[in-house]
FIDOTOR-140724 format. One line per 5 residues: number of its first residue (from 1); their letters; for each residue x, y, z of C-alpha. Coordinates in Angstrom, 3 decimals, padded with zeros to 6 digits. Layout:
BEGIN
NUM	a	X/Y/Z ~ ...
// end
This chain:
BEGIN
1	xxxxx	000.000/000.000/000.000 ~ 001.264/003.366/-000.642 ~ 003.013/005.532/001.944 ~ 001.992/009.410/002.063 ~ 003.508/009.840/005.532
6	xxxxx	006.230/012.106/004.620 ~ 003.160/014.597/002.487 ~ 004.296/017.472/000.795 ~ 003.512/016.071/-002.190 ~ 001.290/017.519/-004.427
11	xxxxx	-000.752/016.315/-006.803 ~ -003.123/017.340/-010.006 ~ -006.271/014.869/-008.378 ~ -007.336/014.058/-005.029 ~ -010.030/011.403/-005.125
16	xxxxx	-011.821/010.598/-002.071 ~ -013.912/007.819/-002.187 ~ -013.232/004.425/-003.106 ~ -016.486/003.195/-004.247 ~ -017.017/002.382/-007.814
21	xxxxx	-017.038/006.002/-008.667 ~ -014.280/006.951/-007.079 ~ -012.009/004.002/-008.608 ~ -013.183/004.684/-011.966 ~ -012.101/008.349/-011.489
26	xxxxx	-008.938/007.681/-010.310 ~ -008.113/004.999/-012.893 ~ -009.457/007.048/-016.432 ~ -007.652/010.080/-015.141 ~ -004.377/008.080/-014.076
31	xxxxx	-004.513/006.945/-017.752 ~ -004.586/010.527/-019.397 ~ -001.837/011.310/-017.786 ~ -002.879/012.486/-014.565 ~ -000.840/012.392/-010.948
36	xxxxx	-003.680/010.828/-009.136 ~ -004.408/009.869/-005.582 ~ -007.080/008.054/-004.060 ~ -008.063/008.148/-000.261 ~ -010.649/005.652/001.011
41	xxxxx	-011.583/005.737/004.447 ~ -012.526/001.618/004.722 ~ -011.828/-001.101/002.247 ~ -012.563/-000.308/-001.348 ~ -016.284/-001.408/-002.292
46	xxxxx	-017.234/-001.065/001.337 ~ -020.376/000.842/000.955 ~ -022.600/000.200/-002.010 ~ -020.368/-000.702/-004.263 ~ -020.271/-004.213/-002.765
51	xxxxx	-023.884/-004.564/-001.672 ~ -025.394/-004.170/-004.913 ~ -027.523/-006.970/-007.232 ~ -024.381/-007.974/-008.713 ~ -026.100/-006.947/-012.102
56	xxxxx	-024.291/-005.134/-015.050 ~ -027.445/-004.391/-016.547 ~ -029.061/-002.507/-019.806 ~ -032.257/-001.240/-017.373 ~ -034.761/-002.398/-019.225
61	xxxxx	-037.133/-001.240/-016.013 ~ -036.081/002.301/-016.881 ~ -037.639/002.063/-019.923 ~ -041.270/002.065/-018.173 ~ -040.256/005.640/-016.293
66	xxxxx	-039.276/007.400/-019.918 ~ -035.508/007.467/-019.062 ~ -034.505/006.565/-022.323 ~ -031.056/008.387/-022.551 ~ -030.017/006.292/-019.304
71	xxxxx	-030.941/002.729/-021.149 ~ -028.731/003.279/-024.365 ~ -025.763/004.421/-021.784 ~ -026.513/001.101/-019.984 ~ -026.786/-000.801/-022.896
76	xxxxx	-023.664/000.632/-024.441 ~ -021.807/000.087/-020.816 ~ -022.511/-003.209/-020.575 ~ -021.310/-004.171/-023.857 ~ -018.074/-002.436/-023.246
81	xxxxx	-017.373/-004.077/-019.704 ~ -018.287/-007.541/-021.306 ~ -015.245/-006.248/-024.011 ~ -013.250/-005.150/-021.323 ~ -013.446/-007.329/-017.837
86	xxxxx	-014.614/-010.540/-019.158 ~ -013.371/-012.128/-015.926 ~ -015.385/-010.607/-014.017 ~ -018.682/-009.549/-016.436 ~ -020.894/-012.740/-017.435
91	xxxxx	-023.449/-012.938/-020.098 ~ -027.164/-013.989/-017.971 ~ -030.106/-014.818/-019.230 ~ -033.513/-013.514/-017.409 ~ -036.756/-015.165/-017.817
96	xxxxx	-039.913/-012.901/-017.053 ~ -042.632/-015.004/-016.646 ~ -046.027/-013.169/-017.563 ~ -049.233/-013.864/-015.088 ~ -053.148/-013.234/-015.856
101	xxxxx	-053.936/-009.399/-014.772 ~ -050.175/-008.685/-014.416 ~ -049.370/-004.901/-014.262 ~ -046.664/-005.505/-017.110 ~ -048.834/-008.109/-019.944
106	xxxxx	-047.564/-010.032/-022.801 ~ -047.819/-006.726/-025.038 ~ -046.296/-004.412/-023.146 ~ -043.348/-006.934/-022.227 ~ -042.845/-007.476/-025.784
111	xxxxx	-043.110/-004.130/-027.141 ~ -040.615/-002.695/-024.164 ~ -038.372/-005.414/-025.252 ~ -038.364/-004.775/-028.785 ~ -037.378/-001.161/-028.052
116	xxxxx	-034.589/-002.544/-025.474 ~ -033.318/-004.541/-028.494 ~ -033.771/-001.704/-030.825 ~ -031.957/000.493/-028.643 ~ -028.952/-002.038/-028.240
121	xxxxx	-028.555/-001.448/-032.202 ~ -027.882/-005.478/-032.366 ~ -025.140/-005.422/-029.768 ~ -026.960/-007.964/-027.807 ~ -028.804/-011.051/-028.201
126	xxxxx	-032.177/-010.958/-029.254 ~ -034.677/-011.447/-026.850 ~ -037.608/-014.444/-027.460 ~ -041.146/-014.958/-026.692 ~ -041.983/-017.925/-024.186
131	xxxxx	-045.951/-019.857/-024.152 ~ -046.764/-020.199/-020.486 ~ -045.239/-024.122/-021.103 ~ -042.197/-023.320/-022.638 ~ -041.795/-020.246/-019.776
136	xxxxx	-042.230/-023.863/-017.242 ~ -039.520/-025.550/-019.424 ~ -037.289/-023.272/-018.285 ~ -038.408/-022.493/-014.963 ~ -040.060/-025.398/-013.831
141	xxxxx	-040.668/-024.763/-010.013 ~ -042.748/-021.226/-011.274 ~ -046.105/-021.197/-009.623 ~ -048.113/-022.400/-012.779 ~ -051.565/-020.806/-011.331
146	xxxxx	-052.525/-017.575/-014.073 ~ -049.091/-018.379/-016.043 ~ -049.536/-017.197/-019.829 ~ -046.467/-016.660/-021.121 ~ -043.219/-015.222/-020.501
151	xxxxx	-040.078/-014.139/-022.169 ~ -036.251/-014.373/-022.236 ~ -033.448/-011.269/-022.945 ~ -030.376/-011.105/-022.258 ~ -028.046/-008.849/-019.365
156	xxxxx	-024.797/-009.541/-017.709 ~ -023.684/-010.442/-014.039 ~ -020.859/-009.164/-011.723 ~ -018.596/-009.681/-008.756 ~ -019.389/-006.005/-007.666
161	xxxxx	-016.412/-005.452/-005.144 ~ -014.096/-007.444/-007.731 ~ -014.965/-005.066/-010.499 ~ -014.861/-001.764/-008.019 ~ -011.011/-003.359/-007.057
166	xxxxx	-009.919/-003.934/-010.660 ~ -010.866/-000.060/-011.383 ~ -008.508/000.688/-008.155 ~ -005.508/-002.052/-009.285 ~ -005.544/-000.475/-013.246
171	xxxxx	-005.248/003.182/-011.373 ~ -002.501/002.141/-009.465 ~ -000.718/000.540/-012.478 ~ -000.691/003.300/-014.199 ~ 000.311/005.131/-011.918
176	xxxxx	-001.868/006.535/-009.075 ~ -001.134/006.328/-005.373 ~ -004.247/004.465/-004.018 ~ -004.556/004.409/-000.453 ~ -007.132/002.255/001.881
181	xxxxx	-008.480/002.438/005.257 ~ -007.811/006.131/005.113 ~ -009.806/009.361/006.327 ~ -010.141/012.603/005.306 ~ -010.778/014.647/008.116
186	xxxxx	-010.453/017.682/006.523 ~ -010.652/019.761/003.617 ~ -007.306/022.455/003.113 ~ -008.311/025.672/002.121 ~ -006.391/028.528/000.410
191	xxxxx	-008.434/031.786/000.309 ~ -011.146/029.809/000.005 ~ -010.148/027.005/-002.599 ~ -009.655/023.854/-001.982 ~ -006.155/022.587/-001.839
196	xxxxx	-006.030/019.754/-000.176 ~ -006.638/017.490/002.687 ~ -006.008/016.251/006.154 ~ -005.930/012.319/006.105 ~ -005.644/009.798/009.423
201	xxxxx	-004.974/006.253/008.497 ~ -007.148/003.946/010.200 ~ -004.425/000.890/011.164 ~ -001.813/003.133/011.972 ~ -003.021/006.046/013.508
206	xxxxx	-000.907/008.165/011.539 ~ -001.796/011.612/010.153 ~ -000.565/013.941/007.343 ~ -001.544/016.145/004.167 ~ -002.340/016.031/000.725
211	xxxxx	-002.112/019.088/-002.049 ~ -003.864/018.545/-005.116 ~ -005.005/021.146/-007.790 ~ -008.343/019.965/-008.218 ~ -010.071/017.151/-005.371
216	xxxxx	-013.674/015.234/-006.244 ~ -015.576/014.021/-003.412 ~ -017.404/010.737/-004.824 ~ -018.227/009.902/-001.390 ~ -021.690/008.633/-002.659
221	xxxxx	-024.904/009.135/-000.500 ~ -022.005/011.182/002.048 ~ -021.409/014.287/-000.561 ~ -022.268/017.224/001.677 ~ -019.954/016.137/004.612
226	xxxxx	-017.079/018.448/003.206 ~ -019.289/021.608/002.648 ~ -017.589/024.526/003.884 ~ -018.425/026.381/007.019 ~ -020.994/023.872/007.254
231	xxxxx	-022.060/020.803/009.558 ~ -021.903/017.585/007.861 ~ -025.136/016.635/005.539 ~ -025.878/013.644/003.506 ~ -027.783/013.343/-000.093
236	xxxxx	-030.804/011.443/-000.665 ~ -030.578/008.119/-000.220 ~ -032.571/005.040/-001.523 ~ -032.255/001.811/000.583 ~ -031.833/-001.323/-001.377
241	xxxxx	-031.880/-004.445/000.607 ~ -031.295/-008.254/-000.585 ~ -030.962/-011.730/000.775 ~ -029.851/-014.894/-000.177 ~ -030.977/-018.319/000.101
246	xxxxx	-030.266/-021.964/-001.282 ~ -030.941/-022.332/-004.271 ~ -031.638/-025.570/-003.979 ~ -034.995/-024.413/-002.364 ~ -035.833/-021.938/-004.989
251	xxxxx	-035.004/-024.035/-007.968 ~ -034.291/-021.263/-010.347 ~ -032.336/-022.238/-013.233 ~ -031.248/-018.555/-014.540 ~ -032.511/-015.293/-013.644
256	xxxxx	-035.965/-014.014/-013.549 ~ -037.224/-010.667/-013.746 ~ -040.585/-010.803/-011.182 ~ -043.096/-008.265/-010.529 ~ -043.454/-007.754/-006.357
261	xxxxx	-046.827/-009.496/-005.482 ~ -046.144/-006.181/-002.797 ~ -046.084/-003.246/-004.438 ~ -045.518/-004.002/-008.216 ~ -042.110/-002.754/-008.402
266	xxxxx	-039.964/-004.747/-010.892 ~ -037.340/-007.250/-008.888 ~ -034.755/-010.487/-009.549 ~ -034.101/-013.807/-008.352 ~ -030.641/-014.320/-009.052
271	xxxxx	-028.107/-017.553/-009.452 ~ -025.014/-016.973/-007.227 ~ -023.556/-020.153/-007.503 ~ -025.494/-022.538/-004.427 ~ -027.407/-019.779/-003.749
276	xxxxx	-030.006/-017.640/-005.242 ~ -030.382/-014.191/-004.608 ~ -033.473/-012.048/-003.934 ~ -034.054/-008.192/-004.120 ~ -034.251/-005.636/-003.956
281	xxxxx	-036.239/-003.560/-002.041 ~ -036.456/000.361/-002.558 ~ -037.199/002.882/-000.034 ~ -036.215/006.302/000.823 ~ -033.988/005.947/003.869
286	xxxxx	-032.188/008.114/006.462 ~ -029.897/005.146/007.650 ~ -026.295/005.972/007.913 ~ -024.052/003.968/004.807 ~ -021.823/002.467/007.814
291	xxxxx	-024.681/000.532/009.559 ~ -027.571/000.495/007.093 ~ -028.835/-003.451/007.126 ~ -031.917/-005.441/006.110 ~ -034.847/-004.746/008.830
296	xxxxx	-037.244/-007.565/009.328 ~ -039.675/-005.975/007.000 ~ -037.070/-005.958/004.138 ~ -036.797/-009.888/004.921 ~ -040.428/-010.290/004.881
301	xxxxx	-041.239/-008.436/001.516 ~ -038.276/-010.301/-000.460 ~ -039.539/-013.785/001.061 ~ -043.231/-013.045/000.093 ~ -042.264/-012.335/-003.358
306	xxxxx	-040.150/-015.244/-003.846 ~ -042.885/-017.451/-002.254 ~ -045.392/-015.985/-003.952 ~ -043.692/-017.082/-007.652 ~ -041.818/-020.244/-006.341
311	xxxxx	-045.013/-022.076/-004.242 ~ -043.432/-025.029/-003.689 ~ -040.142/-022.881/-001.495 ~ -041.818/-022.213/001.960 ~ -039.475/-019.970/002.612
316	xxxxx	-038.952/-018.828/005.744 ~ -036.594/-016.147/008.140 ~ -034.946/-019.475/009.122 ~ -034.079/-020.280/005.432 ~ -032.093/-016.952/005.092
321	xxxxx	-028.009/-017.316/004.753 ~ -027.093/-013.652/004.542 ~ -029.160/-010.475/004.346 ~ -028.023/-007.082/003.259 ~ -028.498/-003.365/002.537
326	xxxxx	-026.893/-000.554/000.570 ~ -027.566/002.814/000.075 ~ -028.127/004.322/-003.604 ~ -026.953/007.728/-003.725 ~ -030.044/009.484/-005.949
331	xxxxx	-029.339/012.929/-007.055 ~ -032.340/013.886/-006.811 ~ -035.555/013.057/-004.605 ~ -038.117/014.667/-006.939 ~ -040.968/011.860/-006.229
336	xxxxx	-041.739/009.999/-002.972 ~ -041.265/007.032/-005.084 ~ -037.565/006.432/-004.900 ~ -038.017/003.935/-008.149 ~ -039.567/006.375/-010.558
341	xxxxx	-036.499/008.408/-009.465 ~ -033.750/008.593/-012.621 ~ -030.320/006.887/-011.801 ~ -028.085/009.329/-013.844 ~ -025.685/011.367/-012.262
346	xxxxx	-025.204/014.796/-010.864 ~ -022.181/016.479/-011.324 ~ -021.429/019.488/-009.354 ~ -018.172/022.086/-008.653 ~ -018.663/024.707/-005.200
351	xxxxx	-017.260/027.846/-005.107 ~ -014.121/026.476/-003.365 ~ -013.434/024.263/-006.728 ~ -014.366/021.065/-005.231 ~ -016.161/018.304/-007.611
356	xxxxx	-019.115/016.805/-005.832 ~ -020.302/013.771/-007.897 ~ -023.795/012.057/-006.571 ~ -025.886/009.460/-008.224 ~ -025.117/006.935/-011.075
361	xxxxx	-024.712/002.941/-011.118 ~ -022.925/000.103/-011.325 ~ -023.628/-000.277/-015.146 ~ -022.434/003.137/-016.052 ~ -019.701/004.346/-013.958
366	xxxxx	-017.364/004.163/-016.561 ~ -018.659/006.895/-018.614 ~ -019.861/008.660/-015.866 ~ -015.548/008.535/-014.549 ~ -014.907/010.218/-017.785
371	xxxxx	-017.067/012.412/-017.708 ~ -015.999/013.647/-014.737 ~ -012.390/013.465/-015.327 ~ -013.278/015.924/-018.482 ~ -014.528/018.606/-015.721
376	xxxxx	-011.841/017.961/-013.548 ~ -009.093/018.245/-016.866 ~ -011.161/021.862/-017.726 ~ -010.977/023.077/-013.864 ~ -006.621/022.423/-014.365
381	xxxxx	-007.360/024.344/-017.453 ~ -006.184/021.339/-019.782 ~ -007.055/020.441/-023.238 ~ -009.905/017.504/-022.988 ~ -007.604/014.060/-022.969
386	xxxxx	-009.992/010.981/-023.210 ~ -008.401/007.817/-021.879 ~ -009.110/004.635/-023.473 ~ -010.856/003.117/-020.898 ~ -013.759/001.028/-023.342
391	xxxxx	-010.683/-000.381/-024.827 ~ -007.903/-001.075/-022.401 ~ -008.994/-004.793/-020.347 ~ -008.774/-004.467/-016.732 ~ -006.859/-006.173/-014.657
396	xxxxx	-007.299/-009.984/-013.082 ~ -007.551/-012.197/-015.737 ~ -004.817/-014.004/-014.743 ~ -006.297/-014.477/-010.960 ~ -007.533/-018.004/-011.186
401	xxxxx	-004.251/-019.302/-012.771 ~ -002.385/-017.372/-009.953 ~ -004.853/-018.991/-007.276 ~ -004.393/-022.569/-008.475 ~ -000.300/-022.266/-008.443
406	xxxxx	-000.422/-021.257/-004.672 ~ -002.512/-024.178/-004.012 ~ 000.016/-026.416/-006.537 ~ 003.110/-024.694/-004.335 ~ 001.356/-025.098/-000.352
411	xxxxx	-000.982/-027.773/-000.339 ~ -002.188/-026.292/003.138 ~ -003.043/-023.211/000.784 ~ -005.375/-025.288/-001.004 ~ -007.734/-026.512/001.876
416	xxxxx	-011.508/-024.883/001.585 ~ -012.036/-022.203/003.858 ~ -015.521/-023.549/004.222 ~ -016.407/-027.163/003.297 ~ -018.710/-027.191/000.045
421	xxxxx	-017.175/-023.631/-000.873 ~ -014.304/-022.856/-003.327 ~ -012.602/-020.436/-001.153 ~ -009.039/-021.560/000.032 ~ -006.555/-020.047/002.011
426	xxxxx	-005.068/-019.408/-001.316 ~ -007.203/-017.025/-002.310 ~ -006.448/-014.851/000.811 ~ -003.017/-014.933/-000.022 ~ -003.811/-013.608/-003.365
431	xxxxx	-005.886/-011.005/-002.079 ~ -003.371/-009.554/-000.164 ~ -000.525/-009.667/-002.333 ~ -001.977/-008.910/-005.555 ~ -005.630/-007.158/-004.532
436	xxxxx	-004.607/-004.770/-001.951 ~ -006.692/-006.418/000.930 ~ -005.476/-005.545/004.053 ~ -008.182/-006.781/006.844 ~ -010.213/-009.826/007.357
441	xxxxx	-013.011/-007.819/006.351 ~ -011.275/-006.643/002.674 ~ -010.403/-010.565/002.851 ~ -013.728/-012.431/003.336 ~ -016.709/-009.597/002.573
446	xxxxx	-015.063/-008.626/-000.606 ~ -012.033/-010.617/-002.164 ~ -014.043/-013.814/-001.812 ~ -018.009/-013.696/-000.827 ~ -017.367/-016.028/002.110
451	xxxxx	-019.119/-013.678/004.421 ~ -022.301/-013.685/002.154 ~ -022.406/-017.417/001.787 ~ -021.935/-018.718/005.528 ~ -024.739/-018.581/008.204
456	xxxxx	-022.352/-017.121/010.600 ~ -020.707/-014.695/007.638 ~ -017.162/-016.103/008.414 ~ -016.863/-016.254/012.079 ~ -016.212/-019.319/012.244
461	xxxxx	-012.995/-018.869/009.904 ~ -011.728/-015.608/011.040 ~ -008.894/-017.169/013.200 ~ -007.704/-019.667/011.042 ~ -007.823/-017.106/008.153
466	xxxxx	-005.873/-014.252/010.153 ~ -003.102/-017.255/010.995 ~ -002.811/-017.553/006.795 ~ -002.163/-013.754/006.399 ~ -000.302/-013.332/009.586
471	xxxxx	003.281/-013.461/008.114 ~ 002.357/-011.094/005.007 ~ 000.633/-008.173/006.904 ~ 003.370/-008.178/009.850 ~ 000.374/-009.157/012.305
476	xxxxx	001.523/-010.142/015.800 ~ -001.030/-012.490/018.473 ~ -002.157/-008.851/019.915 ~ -002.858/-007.631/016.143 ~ -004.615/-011.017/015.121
481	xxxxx	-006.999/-010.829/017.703 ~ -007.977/-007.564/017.401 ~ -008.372/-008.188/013.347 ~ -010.970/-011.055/014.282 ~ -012.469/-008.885/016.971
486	xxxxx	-012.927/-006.157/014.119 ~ -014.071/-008.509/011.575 ~ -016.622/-010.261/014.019 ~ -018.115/-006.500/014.277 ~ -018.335/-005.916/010.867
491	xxxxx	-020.597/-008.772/009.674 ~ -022.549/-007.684/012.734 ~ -022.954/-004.084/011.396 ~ -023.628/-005.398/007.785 ~ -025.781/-008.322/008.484
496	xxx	-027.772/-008.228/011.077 ~ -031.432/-008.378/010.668 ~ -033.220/-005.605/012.411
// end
């Protein structure tokens, strides 16, 4: 990890926030040339970034609320990431089965697919037409009661923190100091412009200062906290909340696209290997991003849904593995309905020079980086640079090759973490030497989804997992047991149900 302890240093881009935003930033504008660094407070992809649906995703349910501009950028940005991170962005089929007196019917599924397709320009498999027994063909444990039909199209699926971590690795390699488990505390001011900040790392306690010509705060739902003369303020914030369950009791084959039995609002059931995940929920929230989890209601409203289209489930609390909540940053909160809201971006430059970026998704923060990087290259009063960022692959492709020689080299290194999971000690090796990971949390919440996939989220493995990294990080007994003490919070804050 890099060392700013000395400071002094200055530098054309301060980037705080290590979300998927913040990592695309730092990486475009590393590659035009840039002298970047990036300051995240926790682990990268600790917020939303790593609590999303895992989806890269055209937004064919935009389509419905007239946002038209959004679906071709999503469309286009999918494509691209498929070009570009095919290690981590998979083709996925969705099947949307169609019931009697459904608020979206056979037509209106059909025509807002033909426009999807249309609006792809052919870069995407055509979608097809399902009768209600070729919809059961598919998806045979579908409730069968009022089934007429369905359909199937065509997205792509994610490891969300992997993705948000291969942004931060490319920025580094060309380039950019990136530094973890970091806070700003404050904002440096020059006769009232921005110049840099005051940063306290969080495992070491130690303090110093950053200068940088231009800074963007793509702290997400958090973009008021550096307002000057002013107390800190959040944006407007949409809960979305998921859980997972065995899939063996769901029996999806793919993904479907389901309509809530609830409230209507368009939702997935989603293959993540031995599990299936449901979600998401979407409700205006005033829950802080550090402890914002799934309540009990969340839980109830995903269950009824899946119940509801999978009869034969009985799903219950007890059936839940892992429940979870992020928070989208929206930037705007125009209707009470937080899904009618658009998800494009907002962004915005205060009179101290400061870039505030809010809003945006998964899907498109690649073009929403550049664009950002082109205000921040007109603020240093530079001639617009565009990196090749739809072109250049990012890195990790060589991660599973990389895993399996550790395990050929230690056999202990090859021992699941978990029995019936693939996770070996190898890959926590890899994720510290190669992926920046420097806690049990980086390690087992976002490296490898062990966390998501256990009852007890890892608990179980947090001592025998700090004894693999031990040597590498410099920990000592004292520093061990305090990692597992931390770590043992952290699932706490992130999935407890309540």
């Amino acid at each position: 990890m890099a060392d700013l302890s000395g400071g002094g240093e200055k530098f054309d881009l301060l980037v705080i926030g290590g979300g998927i935003t913040g990592c695309g930033v730092a990486r475009d504008a590393s590659m035009r040339g840039l002298k970047v660094v990036l300051v995240e407070r926790d682990d990268f992809a600790s917020g939303t970034s790593g609590r999303s649906s895992r989806l890269i995703h055209g937004g064919i349910r935009y389509l419905e609320h007239g946002q038209l501009h959004l679906v071709y950028e999503s469309i286009r940005e999918r494509q691209t990431l498929l070009r570009i991170a095919p290690h981590l962005v998979k083709p996925l089929a969705f099947t949307w089965p169609i019931y009697r007196g459904a608020r979206v019917g056979r037509r209106r599924l059909s025509a807002g697919l033909f426009a999807y397709y249309l609006m792809s320009g052919g870069r995407t498999r055509k979608h097809s037409t399902l009768s209600a027994s070729e919809t059961l063909e598919r998806e045979p444990g579908l409730e069968r009661t009022g089934l007429t039909g369905g359909a199937v199209y065509y997205d792509a699926c994610t490891d969300d923190a992997r993705l948000t971590i291969a942004n931060a690795l490319a920025a580094r390699q060309n380039g950019a100091t990136v530094v973890s488990h970091a806070r700003v505390t404050e904002i440096l001011r020059e006769a009232g412009k921005a110049v840099g900040a005051v940063m306290s790392h969080q495992l070491s306690e130690v303090t110093n200062s950053i200068r940088a010509r231009v800074i963007v705060n793509a702290t997400g739902v958090w973009t008021g906290q550096f307002d000057a003369g002013k107390a800190p303020r959040r944006g407007h914030g949409s809960k979305g909340a998921h859980i997972s369950v065995p899939r063996t009791r769901v029996g999806n084959r793919d993904a479907l696209t389901l309509i809530s039995p609830v409230d209507g609002r368009v939702m997935f059931c989603l293959p993540a290997g031995s599990q299936a995940i449901i979600g998401t929920t979407d409700d205006w929230t005033e829950e802080s991003p550090e402890s914002v989890h799934a309540s009990v209601a969340d839980v109830d409203y995903l269950l009824r849904a899946a119940n509801a289209y999978f009869p034969d489930a009985h799903l219950t609390r007890a059936d839940v593995v892992s429940a979870w909540a992020g928070i989208r940053p929206l930037a705007t909160a125009a209707s009470s309905n937080p899904t009618a809201v658009s998800r494009e971006h907002s962004i915005v430059s205060d009179g101290s020079g400061m870039i505030h970026v809010t809003g945006g998704k998964l899907t498109t923060y690649r073009s929403m980086a550049a664009e950002i990087v082109d205000q921040v290259q007109k603020s240093l009063g530079e001639d617009l640079d565009r990196a090749p960022t739809d072109s250049v692959e990012l890195p990790g492709a060589e991660r599973d090759a990389e895993i399996a020689r550790l395990q050929r080299e230690d056999a202990r290194l090859a021992d699941p973490l978990v029995p019936g999971l693939p996770h070996t000690g190898a890959h926590l090796v890899y994720g510290v030497s190669k992926e920046m990971a420097q806690t049990l949390s980086d390690l087992l919440i976002r490296r490898v989804h062990l966390a998501f996939e256990t009852l007890d989220h890892g608990a179980s493995v947090a001592v025998r997992a700090a004894d693999i990294v031990a040597p590498l990080l410099a920990w000592d007994d004292q520093t061990k047991s305090a990692r597992v003490r931390e770590y043992r919070q952290d699932i706490e804050r992130i999935f407890a149900i309540g």
